[in-house]
N, C-alpha and C positions, 0 to 999 in steps of 0.2 A: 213661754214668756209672752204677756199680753202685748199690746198694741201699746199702751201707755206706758209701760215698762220699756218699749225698745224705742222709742221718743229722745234723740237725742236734743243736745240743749239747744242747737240752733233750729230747732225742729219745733221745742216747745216756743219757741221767742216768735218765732217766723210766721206758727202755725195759730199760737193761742195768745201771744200777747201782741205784735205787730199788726196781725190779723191785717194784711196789705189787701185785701178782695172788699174791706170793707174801710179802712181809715184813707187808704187815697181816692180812692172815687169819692166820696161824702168829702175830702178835703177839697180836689181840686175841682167838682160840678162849681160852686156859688164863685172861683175863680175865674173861671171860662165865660159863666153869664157874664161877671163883672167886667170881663175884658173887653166883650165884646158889646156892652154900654160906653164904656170909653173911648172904645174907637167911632162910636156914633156920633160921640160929643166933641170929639178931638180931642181927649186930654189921657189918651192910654198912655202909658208907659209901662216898660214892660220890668224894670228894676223892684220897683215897687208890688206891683202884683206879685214876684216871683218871692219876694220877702212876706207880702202877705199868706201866699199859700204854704210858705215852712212853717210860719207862727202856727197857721191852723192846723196843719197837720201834727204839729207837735205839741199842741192841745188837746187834739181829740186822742194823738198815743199817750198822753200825757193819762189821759179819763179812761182810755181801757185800762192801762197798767192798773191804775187807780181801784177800776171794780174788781178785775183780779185778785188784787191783795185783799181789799175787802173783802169778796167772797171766801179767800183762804184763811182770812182770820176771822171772819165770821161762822162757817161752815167748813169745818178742817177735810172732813171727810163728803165735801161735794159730791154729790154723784152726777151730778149736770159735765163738771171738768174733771173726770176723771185723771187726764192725762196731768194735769197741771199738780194736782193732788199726787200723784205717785213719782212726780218729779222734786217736790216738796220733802214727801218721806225720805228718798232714796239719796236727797242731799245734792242733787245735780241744780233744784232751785232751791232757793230761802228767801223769806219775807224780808229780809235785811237788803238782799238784792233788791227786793221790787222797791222797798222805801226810797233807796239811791236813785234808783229808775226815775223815778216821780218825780223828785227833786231838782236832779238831772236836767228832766225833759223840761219841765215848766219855765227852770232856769235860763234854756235856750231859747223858749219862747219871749222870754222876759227883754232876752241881749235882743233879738230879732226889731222886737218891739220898740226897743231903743236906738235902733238902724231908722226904725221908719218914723219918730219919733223927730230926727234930726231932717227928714226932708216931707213930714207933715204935720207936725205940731201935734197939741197935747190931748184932740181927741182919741190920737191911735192909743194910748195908754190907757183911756178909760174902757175902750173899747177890747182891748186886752183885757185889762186888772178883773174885767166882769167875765170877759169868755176862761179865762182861766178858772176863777170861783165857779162858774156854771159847770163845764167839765169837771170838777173836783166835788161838786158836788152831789151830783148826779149819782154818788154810791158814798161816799164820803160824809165827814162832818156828824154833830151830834143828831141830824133831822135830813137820812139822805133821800134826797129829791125823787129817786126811780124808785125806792123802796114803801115809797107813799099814793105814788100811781101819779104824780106830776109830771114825768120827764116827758110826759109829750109836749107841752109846751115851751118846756127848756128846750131840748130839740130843736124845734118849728125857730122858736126865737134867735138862738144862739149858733148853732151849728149851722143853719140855714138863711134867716134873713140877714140877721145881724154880718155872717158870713161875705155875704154879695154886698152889704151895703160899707163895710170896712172897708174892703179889696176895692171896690168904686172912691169910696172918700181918699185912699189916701194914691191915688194915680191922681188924681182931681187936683189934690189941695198938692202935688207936689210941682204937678203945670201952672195952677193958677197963682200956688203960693199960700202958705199957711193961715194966711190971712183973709184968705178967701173959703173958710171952712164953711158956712153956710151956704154958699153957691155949690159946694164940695158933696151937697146932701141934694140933692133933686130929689122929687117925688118918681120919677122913671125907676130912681135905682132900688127903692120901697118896692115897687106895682113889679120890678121884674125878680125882686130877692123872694119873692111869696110864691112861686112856685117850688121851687128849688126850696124854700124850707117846706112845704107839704112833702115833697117827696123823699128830702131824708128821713122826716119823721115815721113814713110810710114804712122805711128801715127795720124803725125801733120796732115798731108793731108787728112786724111779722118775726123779728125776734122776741118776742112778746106772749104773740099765740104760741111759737114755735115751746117756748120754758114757762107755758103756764102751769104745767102739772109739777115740774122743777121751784116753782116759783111760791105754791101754794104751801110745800113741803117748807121751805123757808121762811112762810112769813114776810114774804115781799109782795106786795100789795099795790101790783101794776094794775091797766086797767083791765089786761086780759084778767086778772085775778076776781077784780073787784066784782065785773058785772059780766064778765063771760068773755067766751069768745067773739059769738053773733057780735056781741057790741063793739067790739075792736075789729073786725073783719068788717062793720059798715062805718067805721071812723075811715077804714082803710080807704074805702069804696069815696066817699064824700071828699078825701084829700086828694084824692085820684083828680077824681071830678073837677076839684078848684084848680088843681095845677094847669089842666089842660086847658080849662077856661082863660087865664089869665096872658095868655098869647091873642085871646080876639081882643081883651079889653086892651092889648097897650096896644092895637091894631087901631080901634079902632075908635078909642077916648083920648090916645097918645100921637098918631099920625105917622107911626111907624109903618115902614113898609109892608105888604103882604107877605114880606119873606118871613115876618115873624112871628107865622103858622108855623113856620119848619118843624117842630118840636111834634105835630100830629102826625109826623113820620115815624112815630115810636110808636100809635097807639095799639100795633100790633101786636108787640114785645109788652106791653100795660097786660091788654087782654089775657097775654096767656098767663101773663104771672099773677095776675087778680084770679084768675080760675084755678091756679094751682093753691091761695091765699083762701078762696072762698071751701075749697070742694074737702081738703086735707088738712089731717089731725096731728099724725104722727110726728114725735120729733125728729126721726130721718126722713122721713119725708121734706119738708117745710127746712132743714139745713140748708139746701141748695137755694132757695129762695130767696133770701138775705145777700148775696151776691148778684143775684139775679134783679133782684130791686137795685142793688150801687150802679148796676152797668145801665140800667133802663135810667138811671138818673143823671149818668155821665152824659149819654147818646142825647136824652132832651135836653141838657142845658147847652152842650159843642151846638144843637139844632138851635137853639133859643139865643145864643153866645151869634150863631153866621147872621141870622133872622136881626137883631138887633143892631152889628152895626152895616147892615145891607142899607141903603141910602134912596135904591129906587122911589 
């Protein structure tokens, strides 16, 4: 009996669509930044942030489920997800199931949304109604986004800055009061959301390189596909770069304290995973990698999260 075959269903949920090594880091890093601007500013609270990071995380489960189905109804016989595919055949999963999932999920992000809606006004819903279409479209839709080589900007945008800057607005506007939504937007929570989306993005890409040979076979036209690897391994290298930078600039154009270097405390855990992103081809090789960027994104923004509301 293979490996895919002996996959039970909480096994398939847990391992290939939940994918928890990858949907809670990427949800709660742009939370921990955002907390940790608020408590600089006095206006954290912590009801609000905890409703912000379910919305997102049940956004971005929301967008795996999403490309899963997509890929099983596009590519029945995936060879990328095997396991998922023979869970499919054998009747323990059905596309009927994942629709509900979707539905489901999004639904909950919606009620969430409507939680936070009541204690910060009407930009949380805008700010939903788009991270929800973004996530969905990202494999979804008559024109899906990842399948055109765009998703890195959706990414960077949506998963990342827009991320930090949500979770910041609606702690904000629920101290200050909904009426206060432009005070509710500072430039700090922009200059500190822009690392934090380099470094999910950095995610997608090395799940990028890791399925460009998967990816070419389908007809998905990321940018590993488009122009290589080398080109996506030095997009990797340059978001690297910006992230780390962006700790001297609120240092030092923003008047934040020196603690909010902290986040150069990672650059060791960067190094080794950029040498394993620059030197390796294979696709079991480069699997481990993809977790290895969520954790290195967690560890800088908790550093970036202390760094920001540090006061010295």
């Amino acid at each position: 009996m293979s490996q895919a075959s002996a996959w039970s269903l909480r096994e398939v949920w847990t391992r290939k669509l939940i994918y928890p090594g990858h949907s809670l880091p990427t949800a709660i890093a742009p939370v921990l930044v955002a907390m940790g601007l608020a408590h600089h500013d006095g206006v954290f609270a912590a009801g609000p942030a905890a409703l912000a990071f379910l919305a997102g995380w049940l956004i971005q489960f929301g967008g795996l489920v999403t490309d899963n189905y997509e890929n099983l109804r596009r590519e029945p016989d995936d060879r990328e997800h095997p396991e998922l595919v023979q869970a499919v055949a054998s009747g323990l999963l059905s596309l009927r199931a994942l629709r509900a999932t979707i539905v489901a999920t999004y639904g909950l992000a919606v009620i969430a949304g409507f939680a936070l809606l009541a204690m910060a006004g009407w930009p949380v819903i805008v700010i939903g109604l788009l991270s929800i279409l973004a996530s969905w479209a990202y494999s979804a839709g008559p024109w899906p986004v990842g399948r055109h080589g765009f998703a890195d900007p959706l990414f960077f945008l949506f998963f990342g800055t827009m991320s930090v800057i949500g979770t910041y607005y609606v702690q904000a506007a629920t101290v200050l009061g909904p009426e206060h939504w432009r005070q509710a937007l500072p430039m700090t929570a922009v200059v500190a959301s822009l690392p934090v989306g380099a470094l999910i993005t950095n995610i997608l890409i090395i799940d990028d390189i890791r399925d460009r040979d998967f990816d070419v076979v389908k007809g998905k036209n990321t940018i590993a596909v488009r122009f290589g690897r080398g080109w996506s391994r030095a997009e990797f290298l340059c978001l690297l770069a910006f992230a780390y930078l962006m700790p001297l600039w609120l240092w030092l154009g923003f008047g934040f304290s020196v603690w909010v270097l902290l986040p150069w405390l990672t650059l060791p855990i960067a190094v080794l995973v950029t040498r394993a992103v620059w030197t390796r081809d294979r696709f079991d090789e480069l699997v481990p990698m993809t977790p290895r960027m969520a954790i290195l994104t967690v560890a800088f923004s908790i550093c970036l999260a202390v760094g920001l509301a540090a006061t010295g």
